[in-house]
Structure formats: C-alpha cells, structure tokens
MIDREN-352270 format. One line per 8 residues: for each residue x, z, y of C-alpha. Coordinates in nm, 2 decimals. Layout:
BEGIN
X Z Y | ...
***
This chain:
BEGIN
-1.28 -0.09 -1.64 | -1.34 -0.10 -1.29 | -1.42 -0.42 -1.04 | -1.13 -0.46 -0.82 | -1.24 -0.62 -0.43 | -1.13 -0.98 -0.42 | -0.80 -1.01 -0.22 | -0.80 -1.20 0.07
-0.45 -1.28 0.23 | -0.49 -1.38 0.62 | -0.21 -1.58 0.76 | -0.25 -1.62 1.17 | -0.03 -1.58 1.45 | -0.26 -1.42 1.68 | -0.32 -1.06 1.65 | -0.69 -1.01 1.81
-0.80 -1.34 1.55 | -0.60 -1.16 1.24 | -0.78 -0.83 1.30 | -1.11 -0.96 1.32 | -1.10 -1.18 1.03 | -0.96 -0.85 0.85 | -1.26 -0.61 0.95 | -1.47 -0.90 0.87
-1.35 -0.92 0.49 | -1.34 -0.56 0.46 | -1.75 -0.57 0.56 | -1.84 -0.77 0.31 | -1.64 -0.53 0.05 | -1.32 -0.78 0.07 | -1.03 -0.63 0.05 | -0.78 -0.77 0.33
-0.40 -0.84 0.39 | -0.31 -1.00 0.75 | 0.04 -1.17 0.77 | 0.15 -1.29 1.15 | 0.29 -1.55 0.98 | 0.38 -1.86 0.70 | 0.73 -1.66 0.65 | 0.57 -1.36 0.64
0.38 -1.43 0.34 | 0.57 -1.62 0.15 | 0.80 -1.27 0.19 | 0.49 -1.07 0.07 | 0.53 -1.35 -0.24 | 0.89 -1.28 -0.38 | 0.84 -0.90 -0.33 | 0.50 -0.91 -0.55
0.32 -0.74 -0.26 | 0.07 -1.02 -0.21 | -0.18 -1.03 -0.51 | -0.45 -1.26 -0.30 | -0.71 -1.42 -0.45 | -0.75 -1.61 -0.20 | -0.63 -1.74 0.16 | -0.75 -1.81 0.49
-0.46 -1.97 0.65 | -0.47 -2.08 1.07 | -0.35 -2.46 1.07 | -0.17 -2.44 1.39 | 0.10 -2.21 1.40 | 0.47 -2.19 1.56 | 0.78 -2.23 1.31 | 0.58 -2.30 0.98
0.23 -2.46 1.04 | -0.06 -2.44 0.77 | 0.00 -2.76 0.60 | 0.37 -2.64 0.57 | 0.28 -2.32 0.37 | 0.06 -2.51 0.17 | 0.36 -2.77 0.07 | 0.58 -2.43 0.05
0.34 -2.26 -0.22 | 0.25 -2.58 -0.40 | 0.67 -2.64 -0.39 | 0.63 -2.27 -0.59 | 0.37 -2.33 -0.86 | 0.15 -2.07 -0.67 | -0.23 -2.18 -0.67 | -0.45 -1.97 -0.43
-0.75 -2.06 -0.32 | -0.75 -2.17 0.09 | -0.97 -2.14 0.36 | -0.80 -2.36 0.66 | -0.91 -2.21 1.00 | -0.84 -2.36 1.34 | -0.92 -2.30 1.68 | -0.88 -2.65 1.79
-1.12 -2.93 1.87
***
C-alpha cells in the first residue's frame, strides 16, 4: 500500500497569498487544495471533494471569517486540523 501526501486544504481570499501557500505545501511533498473562500469549502465538503487532513485557514476574510468556518465545521461534526493565518498586527 502506498503513502498518500498529507492534504492540506487552504482557505484565503487573496489569490497571490493562496498560491504561495499552495507551492509552498507542494515543496515539502504536501499535497494542496486552495479555496477563495469559507463557502467555498464547506462546498468542497458536501460534494466529498475535500479529503484535507488538515487546514490553514486566513482569519480575516469578507462574508464568512475564519472563526465562522470554524463554528460552521464544528456545527458539522467535521474535525480537521487548523492552522489560523493572518496578515494583521
């Protein structure tokens, strides 16, 4: 049986920040999923697209914020693993 690459799922609103952390996962042999938004993923979620062990998730975003995805998964029964990134002070 092979080893599969830990998923990463990457929730941001800002493109240049989303493809970075992306190419960064994928150097260290991560395998990477970027989603522009909360909505976005939790899509990804009901479809069974999004198999992510884990999730770095940008705090401040427009129409759902971090902590609101957060409360939306836990709300779900889903678990993942979260990284919190923000570009603010």
């Amino acid at each position: 049986m092979a080893n599969r690459p830990i998923s990463v799922a990457i929730v941001d609103d800002d493109a240049p920040v989303r493809l970075s952390l992306r190419r960064l996962c994928e150097v260290f042999g991560l395998s990477a999923t970027a989603y522009a938004s909360g909505r976005e993923f939790l899509a990804s979620l009901e479809t069974g697209a999004s198999g992510a062990d884990c999730l770095l998730l940008d705090a401040h975003m427009p129409e759902m914020t971090g902590a609101e995805l957060q409360r939306q998964l836990l709300a779900r029964g889903v678990q993942i693993p979260t990284i919190v990134i923000t570009a603010d002070d």
